[in-house]
N, C-alpha and C positions, 0 to 999 in steps of 0.2 A: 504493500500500500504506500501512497505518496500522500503529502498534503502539502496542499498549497499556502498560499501567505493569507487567505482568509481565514483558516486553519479548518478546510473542510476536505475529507480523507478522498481522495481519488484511487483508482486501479490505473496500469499502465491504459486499458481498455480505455478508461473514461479521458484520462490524457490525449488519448491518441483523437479523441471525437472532439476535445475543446476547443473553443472558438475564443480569439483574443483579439484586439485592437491594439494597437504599438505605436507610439510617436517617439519623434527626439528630439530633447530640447536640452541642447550643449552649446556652451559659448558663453554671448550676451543673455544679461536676465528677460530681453525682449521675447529671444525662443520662448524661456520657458514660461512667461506669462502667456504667451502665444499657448501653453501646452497645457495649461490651466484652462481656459477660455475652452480650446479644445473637449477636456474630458470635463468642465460642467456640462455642456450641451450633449455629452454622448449620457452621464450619469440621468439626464434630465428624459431623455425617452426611451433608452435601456436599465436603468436602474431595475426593473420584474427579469430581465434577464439574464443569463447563466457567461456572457460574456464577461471576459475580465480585459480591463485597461491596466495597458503597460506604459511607463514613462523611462525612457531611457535617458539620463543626464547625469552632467559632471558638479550640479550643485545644487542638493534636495533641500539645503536652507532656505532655496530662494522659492520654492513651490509653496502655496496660501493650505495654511490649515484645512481649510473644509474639503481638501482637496486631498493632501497627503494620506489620510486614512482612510481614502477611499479606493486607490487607485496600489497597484503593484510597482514596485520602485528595482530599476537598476542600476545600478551605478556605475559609469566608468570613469576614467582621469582625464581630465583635461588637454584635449588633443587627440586620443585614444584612438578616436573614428577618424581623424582626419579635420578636416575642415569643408565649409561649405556644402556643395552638391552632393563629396564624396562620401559625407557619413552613410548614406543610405545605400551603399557597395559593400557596406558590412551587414546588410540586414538578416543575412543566412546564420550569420553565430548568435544573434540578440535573441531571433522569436523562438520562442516556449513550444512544446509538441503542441500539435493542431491542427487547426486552419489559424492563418494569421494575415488580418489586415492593416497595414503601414497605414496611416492615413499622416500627412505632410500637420505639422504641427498650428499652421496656418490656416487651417480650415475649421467649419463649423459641420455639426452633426444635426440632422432637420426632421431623424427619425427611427423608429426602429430599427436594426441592422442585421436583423436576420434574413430577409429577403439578399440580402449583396451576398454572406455567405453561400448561402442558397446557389446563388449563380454561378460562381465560384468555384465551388465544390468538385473536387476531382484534379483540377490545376496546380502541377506542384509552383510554378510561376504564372503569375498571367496580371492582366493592368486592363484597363478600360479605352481601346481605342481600337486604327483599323490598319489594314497592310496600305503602307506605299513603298513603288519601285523610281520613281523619278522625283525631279523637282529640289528643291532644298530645304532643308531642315537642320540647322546646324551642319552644313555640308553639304555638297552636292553626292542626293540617295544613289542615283544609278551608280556613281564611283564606286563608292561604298556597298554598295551591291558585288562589283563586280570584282573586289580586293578580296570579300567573302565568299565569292559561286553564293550568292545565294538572290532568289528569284526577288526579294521584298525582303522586310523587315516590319516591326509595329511603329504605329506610330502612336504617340500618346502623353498622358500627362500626367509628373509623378508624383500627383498629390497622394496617388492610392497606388500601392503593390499587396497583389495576396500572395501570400506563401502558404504550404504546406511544407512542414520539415520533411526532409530526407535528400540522398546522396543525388538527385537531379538540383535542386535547389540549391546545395553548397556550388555541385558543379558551373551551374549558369553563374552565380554569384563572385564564384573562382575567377572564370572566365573576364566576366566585366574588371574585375580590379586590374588582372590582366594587360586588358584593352586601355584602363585609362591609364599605364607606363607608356603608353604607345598613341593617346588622345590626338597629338597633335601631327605624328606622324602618318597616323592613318589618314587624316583631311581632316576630322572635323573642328568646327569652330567653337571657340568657348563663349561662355555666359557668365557674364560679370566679373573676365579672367578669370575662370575657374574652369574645370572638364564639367559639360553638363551627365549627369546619372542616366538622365533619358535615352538620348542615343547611344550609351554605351551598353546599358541594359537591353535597348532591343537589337542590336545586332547580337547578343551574349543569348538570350530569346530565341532568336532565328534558330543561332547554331547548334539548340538543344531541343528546339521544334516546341516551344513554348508558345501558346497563341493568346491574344487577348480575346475579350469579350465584347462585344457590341454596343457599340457609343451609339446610346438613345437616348441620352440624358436625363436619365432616371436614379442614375448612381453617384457619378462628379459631374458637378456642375465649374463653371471657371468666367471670369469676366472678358476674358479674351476672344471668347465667339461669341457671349452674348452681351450687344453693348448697347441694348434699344430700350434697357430699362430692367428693373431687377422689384418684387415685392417679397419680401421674408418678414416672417414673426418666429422667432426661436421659441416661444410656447406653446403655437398652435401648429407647428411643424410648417407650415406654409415656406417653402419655397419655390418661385416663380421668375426666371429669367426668360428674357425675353430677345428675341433676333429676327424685327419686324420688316420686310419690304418695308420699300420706302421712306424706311428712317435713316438720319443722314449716316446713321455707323452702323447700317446693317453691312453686316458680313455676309456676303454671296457666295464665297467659299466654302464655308460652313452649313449645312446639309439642312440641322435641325432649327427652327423659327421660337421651338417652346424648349424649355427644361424645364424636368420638375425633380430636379437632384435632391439625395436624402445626405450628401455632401458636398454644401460648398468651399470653393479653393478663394483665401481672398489671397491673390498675387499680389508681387509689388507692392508698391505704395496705399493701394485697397485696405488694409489693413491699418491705415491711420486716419479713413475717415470713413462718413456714411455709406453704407449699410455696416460694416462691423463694427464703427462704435458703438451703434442703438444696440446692437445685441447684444455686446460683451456686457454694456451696461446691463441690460436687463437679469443677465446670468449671474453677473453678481450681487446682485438688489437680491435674488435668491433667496443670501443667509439673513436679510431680515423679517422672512417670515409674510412680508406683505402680500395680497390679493395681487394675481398675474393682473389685472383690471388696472392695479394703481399703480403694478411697476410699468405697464405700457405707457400710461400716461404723462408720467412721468419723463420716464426715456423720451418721449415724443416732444415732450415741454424744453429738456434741459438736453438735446441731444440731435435729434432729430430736425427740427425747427429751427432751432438755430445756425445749422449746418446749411439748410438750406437757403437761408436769409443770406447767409456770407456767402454761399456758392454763386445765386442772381445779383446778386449786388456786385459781386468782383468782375462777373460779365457781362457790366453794367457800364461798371467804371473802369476795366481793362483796356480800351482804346483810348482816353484818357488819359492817363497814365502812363502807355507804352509814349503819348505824344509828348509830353513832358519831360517823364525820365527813361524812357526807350526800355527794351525790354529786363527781365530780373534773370540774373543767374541761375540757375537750376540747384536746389539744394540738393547736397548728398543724403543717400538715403542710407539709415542708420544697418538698414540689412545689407549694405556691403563691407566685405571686409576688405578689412586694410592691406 
């Protein structure tokens, strides 16, 4: 018999059927509030169920009480994973027997999560998107195709990787670390000077015949294809991205017009304004106990509203402005490293 850190006694049987969730937030304390944020909103619509959340990081002081004793804790030292994109080329030593799903510590949870396992299931690798053979994608694909023999690759987005332990999964895993010795000699191009995870994982994919699963937007959601508008409420699960004809940033490229993702990715700079300030706020209003009714209000009051007042105003007064003092420098964004 085994037990786990809730202290409740498992068979290898039951290990081998458990389902986990796994983020990382090492570095700046920004991850790991990122990774708070994260496992309220999964605690908030899987709490009834049997999935356990794992925090992988290099400083568990920095993680908020109401959280710490909820959640499975690992610890590594400072550096341990690498830096940047790379941590997530170690994800084959971190997860726990099971199924196990990565989800990027930057994103929010909108719903149950059994259904994604669900889908899942059977894959010792696999990610949420579709095969391309040409075009560019950090690299030109057909190159890169053709240094591999290999027909396509996935393409996709690495907010989410599922895994299943065992010896395919260390090997893809093997593979990619591999690959990124060799990142820039193979062709492709970096992201934010860094090797991106993505393309190296799905050529590492191909070559072990790992396939993704179908991008319907029902699983990740990401701002990047949908830019026509977004409506979410993290209490009532509601999330609704939108990629309208017609509107001046619809993307045509992009297949699907609706998502109705049970996780969003806030990329980039996403993450320091509206939509995820309203919700971080709301998740943490949480531990006072208040009616979901007042903490919406609220968030709408001191959050919301306000975000939006300085958003039209500044595209207001933005031509103005640039006529005066010409246009503003671009601030550094605190998720790049040095």
């Amino acid at each position: 018999m085994f037990q786990d850190n809730y202290g409740r006694k498992k068979n290898l049987k039951d290990l081998i059927h458990q389902r986990n969730v796994l983020t990382i937030a090492t570095g700046k304390k920004l991850y790991i509030d990122f990774a708070v944020n994260l496992a309220r909103s999964f605690f908030l619509h899987n709490s009834e169920s049997d999935i356990r959340f794992y925090i992988v990081t290099d400083n568990i002081l920095l993680i908020d009480l109401d959280i710490l004793n909820k959640v499975n804790l690992l610890e590594v030292s400072p550096g341990e994973l690498g830096e940047g994109f790379s941590t997530k080329l170690h994800l084959d030593k971190l997860i726990p027997q099971g199924q196990t799903l990565f989800i990027d510590s930057d994103c929010l949870i909108f719903g149950n999560l059994d259904i994604v396992f669900e889908r899942f299931k059977g894959n010792s690798v696999s990610v949420v998107g579709s095969y391309i053979s040409s075009g560019e994608w950090f690299g030109d694909v057909a190159t890169i195709c053709n240094i591999f023999n290999v027909p396509h690759y996935p393409k996709f987005n690495g907010g989410i990787y599922y895994l299943e332990k065992g010896d395919v999964t260390t090997e893809v895993f093997s593979k990619a670390r591999e690959l990124e010795k060799k990142y820039d000699e193979i062709g492709f191009i970096r992201l934010r000077n860094r090797p991106n995870d993505e393309v190296i994982m799905a050529v590492a994919m191909q070559l072990f015949n790992q396939k993704p699963i179908c991008e319907d937007g029902s699983i990740l959601g990401e701002f990047v294809n949908f830019k026509s508008g977004v409506d979410l409420n993290i209490f009532t699960g509601k999330a609704l991205l939108y990629n309208k004809p017609g509107h001046k940033n619809f993307q045509s490229n992009w297949p699907l017009q609706l998502g109705k993702p049970l996780v969003v990715h806030f990329l980039a700079d996403y993450t320091s304004r509206y939509p995820y300030t309203t919700e971080i706020k709301k998740l943490e209003l949480q531990k006072t106990n208040l009616p979901f009714i007042v903490i919406n209000i609220y968030a709408y009051l001191f959050f919301t509203l306000p975000w939006h007042l300085k958003f039209y105003l500044k595209q207001l007064l933005r031509p103005i402005y640039s006529f005066f003092f010409g246009t503003r420098s671009i601030k550094k964004s605190e998720r790049i490293i040095d």
